[in-house]
N, C-alpha and C positions, 0 to 999 in steps of 0.2 A: 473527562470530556467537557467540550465548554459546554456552556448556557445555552440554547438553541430556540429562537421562534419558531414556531409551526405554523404554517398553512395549508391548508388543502384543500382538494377538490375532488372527492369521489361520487362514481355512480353508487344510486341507493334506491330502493324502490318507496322509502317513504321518510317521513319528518323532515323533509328540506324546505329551507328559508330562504331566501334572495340565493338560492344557487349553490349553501352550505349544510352537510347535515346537522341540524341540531343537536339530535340525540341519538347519533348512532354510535353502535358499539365501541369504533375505533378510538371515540373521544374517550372515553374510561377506561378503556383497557393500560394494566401497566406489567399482569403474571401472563407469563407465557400459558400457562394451564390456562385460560381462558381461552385458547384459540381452538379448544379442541380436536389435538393434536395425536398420534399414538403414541399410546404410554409410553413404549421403548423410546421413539425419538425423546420424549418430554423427560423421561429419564437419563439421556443422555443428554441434553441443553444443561439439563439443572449439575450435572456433573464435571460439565464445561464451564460453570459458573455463570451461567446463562439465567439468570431470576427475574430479572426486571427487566424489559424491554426500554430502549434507546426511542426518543421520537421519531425515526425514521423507522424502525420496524414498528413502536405501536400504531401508525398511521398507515404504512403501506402492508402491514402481513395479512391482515381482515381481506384487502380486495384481491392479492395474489393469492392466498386459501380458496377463493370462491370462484378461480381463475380468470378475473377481469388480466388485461393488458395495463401495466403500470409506468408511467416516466416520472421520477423521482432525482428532486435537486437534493442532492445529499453528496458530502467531500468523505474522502478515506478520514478512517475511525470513530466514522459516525454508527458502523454495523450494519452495515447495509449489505455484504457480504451473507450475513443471517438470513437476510430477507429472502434474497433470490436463492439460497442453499434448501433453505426450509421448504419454502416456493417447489425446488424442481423435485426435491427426495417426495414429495407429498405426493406428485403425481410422476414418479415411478411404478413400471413395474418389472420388480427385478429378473422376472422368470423371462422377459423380452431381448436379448444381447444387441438387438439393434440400436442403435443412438437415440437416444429419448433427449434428451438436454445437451445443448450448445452455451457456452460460456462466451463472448468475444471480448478481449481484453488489449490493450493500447502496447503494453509492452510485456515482456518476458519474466517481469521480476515479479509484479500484481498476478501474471497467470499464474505463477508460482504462490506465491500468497493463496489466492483463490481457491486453488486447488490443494493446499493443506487444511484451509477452514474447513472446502466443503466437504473431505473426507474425513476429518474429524468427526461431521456432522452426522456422516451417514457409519460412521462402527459401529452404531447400534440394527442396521440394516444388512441385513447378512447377503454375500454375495453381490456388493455392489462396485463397478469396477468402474474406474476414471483413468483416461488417460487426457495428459497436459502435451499438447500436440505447439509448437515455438519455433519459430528461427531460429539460427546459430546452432543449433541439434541436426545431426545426420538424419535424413530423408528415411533413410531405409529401415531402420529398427522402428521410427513412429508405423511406418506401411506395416511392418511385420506384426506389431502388437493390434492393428486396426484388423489383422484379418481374425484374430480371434475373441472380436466383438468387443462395446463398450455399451455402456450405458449412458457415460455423460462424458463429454469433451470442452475441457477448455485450452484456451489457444488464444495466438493472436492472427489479424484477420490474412495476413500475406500468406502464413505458413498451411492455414485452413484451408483459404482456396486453392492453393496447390494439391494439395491431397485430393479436393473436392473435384478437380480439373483432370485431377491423372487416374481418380474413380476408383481412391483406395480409402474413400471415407464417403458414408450415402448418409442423407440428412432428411430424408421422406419420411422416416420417424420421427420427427421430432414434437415431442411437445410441446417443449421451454425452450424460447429463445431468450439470451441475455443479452444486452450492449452496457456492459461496463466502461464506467468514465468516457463514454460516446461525445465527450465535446473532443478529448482529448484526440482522440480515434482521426478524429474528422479535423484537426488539427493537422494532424501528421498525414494526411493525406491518404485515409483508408476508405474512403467514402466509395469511390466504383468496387473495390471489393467485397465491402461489408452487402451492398445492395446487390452484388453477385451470389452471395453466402445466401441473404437473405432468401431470394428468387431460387432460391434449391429446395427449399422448405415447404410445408404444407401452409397450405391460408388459415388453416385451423389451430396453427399453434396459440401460446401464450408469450406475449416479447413483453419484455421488462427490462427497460433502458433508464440509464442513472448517468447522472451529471453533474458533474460540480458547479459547475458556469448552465445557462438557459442562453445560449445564444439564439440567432433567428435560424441556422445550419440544423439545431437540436430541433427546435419546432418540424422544420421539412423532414428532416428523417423520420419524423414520430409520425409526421401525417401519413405518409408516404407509406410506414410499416407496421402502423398500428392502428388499432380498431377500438375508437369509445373510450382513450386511457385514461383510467381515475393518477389524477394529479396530487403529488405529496411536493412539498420545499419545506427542505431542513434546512433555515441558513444559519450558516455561524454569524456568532452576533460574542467578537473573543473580548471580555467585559476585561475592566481595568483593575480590577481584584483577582482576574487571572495572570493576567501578561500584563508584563509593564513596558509599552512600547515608549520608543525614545527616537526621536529624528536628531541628528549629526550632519552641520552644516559644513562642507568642505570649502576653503573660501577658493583653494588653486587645486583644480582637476586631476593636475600631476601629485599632489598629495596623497590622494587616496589610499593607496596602498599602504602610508603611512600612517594614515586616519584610522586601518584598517588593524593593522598590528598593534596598534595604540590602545582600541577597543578591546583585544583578543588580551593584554594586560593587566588594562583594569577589573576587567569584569570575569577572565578569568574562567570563560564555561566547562565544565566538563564533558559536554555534550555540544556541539554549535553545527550546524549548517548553512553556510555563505550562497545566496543566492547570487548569479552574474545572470546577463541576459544572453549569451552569446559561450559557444564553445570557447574560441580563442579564448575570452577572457577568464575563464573558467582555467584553465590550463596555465595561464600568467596568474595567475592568486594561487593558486595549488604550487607551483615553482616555488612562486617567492618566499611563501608561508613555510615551503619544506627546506628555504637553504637555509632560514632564519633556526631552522629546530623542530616549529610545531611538529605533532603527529599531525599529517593531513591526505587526503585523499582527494583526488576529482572525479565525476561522474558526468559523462556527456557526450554525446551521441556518437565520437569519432571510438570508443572502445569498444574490442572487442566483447562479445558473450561470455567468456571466463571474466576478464577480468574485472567485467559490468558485475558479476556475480560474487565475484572476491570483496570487492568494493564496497558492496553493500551490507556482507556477510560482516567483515570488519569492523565496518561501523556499525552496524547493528549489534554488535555483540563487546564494544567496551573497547576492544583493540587495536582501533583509530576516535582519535575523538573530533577531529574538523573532518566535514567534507564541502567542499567547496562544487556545486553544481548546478544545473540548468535546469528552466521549471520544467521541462518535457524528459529528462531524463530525472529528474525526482517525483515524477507523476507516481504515485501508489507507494509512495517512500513513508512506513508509520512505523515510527522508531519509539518504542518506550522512555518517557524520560529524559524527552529531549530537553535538555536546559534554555538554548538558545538557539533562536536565527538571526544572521544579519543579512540585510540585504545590502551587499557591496554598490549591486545597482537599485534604482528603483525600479518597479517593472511598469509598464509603459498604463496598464490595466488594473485598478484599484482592485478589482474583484480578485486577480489573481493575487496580488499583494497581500490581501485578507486569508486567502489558503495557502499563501507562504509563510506567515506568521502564525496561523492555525495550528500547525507542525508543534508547535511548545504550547503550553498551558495545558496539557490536554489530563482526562480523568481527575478531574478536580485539586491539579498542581499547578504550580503558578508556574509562570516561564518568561523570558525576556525577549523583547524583540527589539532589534537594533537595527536602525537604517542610515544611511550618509547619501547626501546627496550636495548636489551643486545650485549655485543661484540661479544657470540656466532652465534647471528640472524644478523649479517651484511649483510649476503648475500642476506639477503629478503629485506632488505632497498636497496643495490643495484638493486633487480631485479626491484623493483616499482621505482625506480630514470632511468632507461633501459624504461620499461615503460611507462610509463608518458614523457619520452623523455625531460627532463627538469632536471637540479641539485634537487639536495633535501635542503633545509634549515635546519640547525644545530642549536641548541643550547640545555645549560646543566641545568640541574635543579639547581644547588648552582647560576646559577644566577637571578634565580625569588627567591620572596617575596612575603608573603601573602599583597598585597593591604592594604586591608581592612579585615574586618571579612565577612567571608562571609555569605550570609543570607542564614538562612537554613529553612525559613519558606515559600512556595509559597505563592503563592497572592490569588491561588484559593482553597476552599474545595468543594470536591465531595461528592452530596446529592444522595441515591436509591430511586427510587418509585418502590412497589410494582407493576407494571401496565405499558405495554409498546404495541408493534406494535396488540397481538393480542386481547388486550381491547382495540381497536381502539383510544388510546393516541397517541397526533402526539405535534411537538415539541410546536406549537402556544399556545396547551391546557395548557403546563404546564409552558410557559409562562405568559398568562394569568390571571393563580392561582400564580404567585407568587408577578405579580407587582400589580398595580392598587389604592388600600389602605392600602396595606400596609405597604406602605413607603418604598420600594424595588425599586429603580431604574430600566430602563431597562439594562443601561449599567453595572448595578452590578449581571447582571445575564451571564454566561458565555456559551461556548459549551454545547448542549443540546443530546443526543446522547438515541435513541428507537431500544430497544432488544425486542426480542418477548414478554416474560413477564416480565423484567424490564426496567426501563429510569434511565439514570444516567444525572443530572444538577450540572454546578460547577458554585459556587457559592462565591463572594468574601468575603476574609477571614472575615472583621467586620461584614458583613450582614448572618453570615450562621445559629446563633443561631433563629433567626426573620424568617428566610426563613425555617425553618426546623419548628417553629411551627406554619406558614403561611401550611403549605404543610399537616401540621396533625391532624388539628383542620378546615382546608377548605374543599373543593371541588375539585375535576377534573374531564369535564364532565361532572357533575351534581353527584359524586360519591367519596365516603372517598378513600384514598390509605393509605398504611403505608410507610410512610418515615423516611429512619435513616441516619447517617455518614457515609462513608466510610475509614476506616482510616488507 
C-alpha cells in the first residue's frame, strides 16, 4: 500500500480545535481490538489477516461504529471495503430476513469483489445471507432467491431498481446504506436511479459513501442524502521510492503504437495494464499487441458480462499478462502485483492519472509507471507535474532497447468448470479434484475464482493438458463437470 496523507473531519462532542479533533480516539488508534468489536468478528479479522488498520479504516470505523453518516475520499486497496463491511455486520440483526444493508456499486465486477470481502467478513456470524443482485444475470432466479429473504444486498444501481420497481426487493429495512466509488456511479450516469434507490429507504438509516475523486456532483449527493457526515480523505500521495514514473515523448502521433511495443520490450513487465481513453482505441492496442504475440486482453464497456468476467478472471490470475483498458471499465480493477501501467494516452484529469498509476507500487512494492504522450498534450503532463507537486521524469524512446525478447507466453492457463457457487462448488472442491494422484502439485495450481454457474482455475502452463483431463474424467463433489481451456 502506498504512503498516504490523512485528513479529516469528524463529529465529536469534545477536544476540537479550529474545526479538528485533537485528541480523539481515531487519531491513535492502529489494532482493530480497540474498536470494541465482538470477539467472534475480532477473531475472524485477525484470521483474515486483518491486525493493523489502513488509514482509511483507522479514521472512518470510530464514527461508522457509533453510527454517524460517513463520505470518505479513499481509491480501491486502500480497505475501505473493511470499513463499510464491519460498519453494516455491527448493526445487523441476523434473526430479521428483511434487507438491513444495501451495498451500491458502479459495475458488476467491484459488486463481486465486495460481496466476497464482505462474506468473508461475516463467517464468523452465523446465519447471515447476502445476495449480489447485477446486470448481465437472468432476472428471475435474483426474484426467486429475494423471496426467501436477505439480510444484505449488493448490486449495481440499474439492476436494483428494477427489482425495487417490479416489488421483488423492499428496502424499508434498511439500516446501511452504502454508495461505493459514487463519483464513478455518477459518472456513468446513475444519478436519477441511485436518488430513486435512495427515496425507498427510511430517513433513519446510516449512508456511507466513498470516492476516489471529491467532485462538486459528490458534494450534492452527500447533501442531498446525508445527515452531519464526519469527513475522512485518504489521498494517494504514490512516493518515488514506490513507482518509478517516466514520461515518453512521442515526436509523430502515428508512432505511438510503436513507441508502445518498444516500451513493452525494454522493460519487459510481467504484469502491465495500458490505459486508452476511448473503447475504440482500447480495441486497436489490444489487436495490434495480439498480432504482434503479446498475451493481451481488452476490457471496455462494448463486452459482454462473461467475457468482461473472463477477462478479468485472466488477468487476475497470471494467465494473460497485458490488459489493455478504459478508466470506467477498470474502475475497482486491484490486481496483486501489478508490475506496470502505461498510459498509451494521457488522461485528460491529473487526478485520474494519479489512480491510474496507483494500480502498481501497492503493499509496499515498487512498481513502474509509464506514460507517452505528444507535444500537443504537454499541457496535461504539466497539470499532473502541478499535481502530484513533484518534477516529472523524462526520458525518449530512441534510448531504450529491447533487453531481451520478450516472453509473450504467461506461466498460467485458465481452466472453466461447468459448475460454480450455485452447485455448491467452493474453491477446496476443485482443489481437491485436481491434486492428490494425480501428480498435480498444490503449488502448480493457481488463483481459484467461483461464479454462480462457473469456476474458472489457472493452472501452470506444463501441468494444464494433465489438469484438464484430471478434471474431465474425475469428480467434484462426488459429480462429473465439463471442463475446457480458455483461450
Amino acid at each position: 500500500m502506498t504512503d498516504r496523507p490523512v485528513s479529516f473531519l469528524c463529529r465529536t462532542t469534545d477536544n476540537i480545535q479550529n474545526g479538528f479533533p485533537t485528541n480523539n480516539i481515531a487519531m491513535t488508534m492502529t489494532s482493530f481490538s480497540t474498536l470494541g468489536l465482538d470477539t467472534s468478528l475480532l477473531a475472524n479479522l485477525e484470521s483474515m489477516g486483518y491486525q493493523v488498520m489502513t488509514p482509511v479504516q483507522k479514521e472512518s470505523l470510530p464514527a461508522t461504529l457509533q453510527g454517524d453518516d460517513l463520505i470518505a475520499q479513499a481509491e480501491t486497496g486502500s480497505g475501505k471495503t473493511a470499513v463499510f463491511g464491519i460498519g453494516l455486520l455491527t448493526r445487523l440483526n441476523a434473526q430479521d430476513f428483511n434487507v438491513q444493508a444495501l451495498v451500491l456499486c458502479p459495475t458488476r465486477e467491484l459488486a463481486d469483489q465486495v460481496s466476497k470481502e464482505i462474506r468473508r467478513l461475516a463467517s464468523a456470524i452465523p446465519n447471515i445471507k447476502l445476495l449480489t443482485l447485477c446486470g448481465g444475470m437472468s432476472y428471475r432466479p435474483q426474484s426467486a432467491s429475494l423471496e426467501h429473504g436477505a439480510h444484505i444486498i449488493v448490486g449495481t444501481p440499474g439492476r436494483i431498481l428494477k427489482h425495487l420497481r417490479k416489488g421483488s426487493l423492499k428496502l424499508g429495512r434498511i439500516r446501511t446504506l452504502v454508495l461505493d466509488e459514487a463519483d464513478r456511479m455518477l459518472d456513468m450516469g446513475f444519478y436519477e436511479d441511485i436518488a430513486e434507490i435512495v427515496a425507498a429507504t427510511p430517513e433513519s438509516r446510516q449512508t456511507l459513501l466513498f470516492s476516489a475523486t471529491y467532485p462538486e456532483a459528490i458534494k450534492h449527493i452527500s447533501a442531498s442524502m446525508q445527515k452531519n457526515p464526519c469527513s475522512v480523505s485518504v489521498a494517494a500521495t504514490h512516493t518515488r521510492n514506490r513507482i518509478e514514473q517516466v514520461f515518453f515523448e512521442v515526436a509523430d502521433p502515428g508512432n505511438r503504437l510503436t513507441a508502445l511495443v518498444t516500451l513493452l520490450g525494454h522493460y519487459n513487465p510481467a504484469s502491465c495494464v495500458i490505459f486508452c481513453n476511448t473503447r475504440q482505441l482500447c480495441r486497436k492496442v489490444a489487436d495490434t499487441l495480439q498480432a504482434k504475440g503479446f498475451s493481451v486482453l481488452a476490457l471496455h464497456g462494448d463486452l459482454e458480462q462473461r467475457e468482461r468476467d473472463q477477462t478479468l478472471v485472466r488477468f487476475s490470475n497470471k494467465s494473460c499478462s497485458i490488459l489493455v483498458a478504459t478508466d470506467v471499465a477498470a474502475r475497482g480493477l486491484d490486481i496483486k502485483d501489478l508490475e506496470a501501467v502505461i498510459n498509451f494516452e494521457l488522461s485528460y484529469d491529473p487526478e485520474v492519472h494519479i489512480h491510474r498509476i496507483g494500480r502498481t507500487g501497492r503493499a509496499g512494492k515498487s512498481g513502474l509507471a509509464l506514460s507517452l504522450y505528444t507535444a500537443a498534450e504537454s499541457q496535461r503532463v504539466n497539470a499532473i507535474e502541478d499535481y502530484q507537486k513533484s518534477p516529472i521524469n523524462y526520458s525518449t524512446i530512441d534510448s531504450l532497447q529491447a533487453i531481451r525478447k520478450p516472453d509473450l507466453r504467461p506461466p498460467m492457463v485458465t481452466l472453466c468448470i461447468d459448475g460454480g457457487r450455485k452447485g455448491k462448488v467452493r474453491p477446496g472442491d476443485i482443489l481437491g479434484a485436481l491434486t492428490g494422484e494425480s501428480g498435480i502439485a498444490g503449488d502448480q495450481v493457481g488463483k481459484i475464482d467461483i461464479f454462480d454457474r462457473q469456476s474458472y482455475v489457472a493452472i501452470e502452463r506444463s501441468m494444464v493438458d494433465r489438469a484438464l483431463q484430471q478434471l474431465s474424467t474425475g469428480k467434484i463433489k462426488g459429480r462429473y463437470f465439463k471442463a475446457r481451456k480458455i483461450r
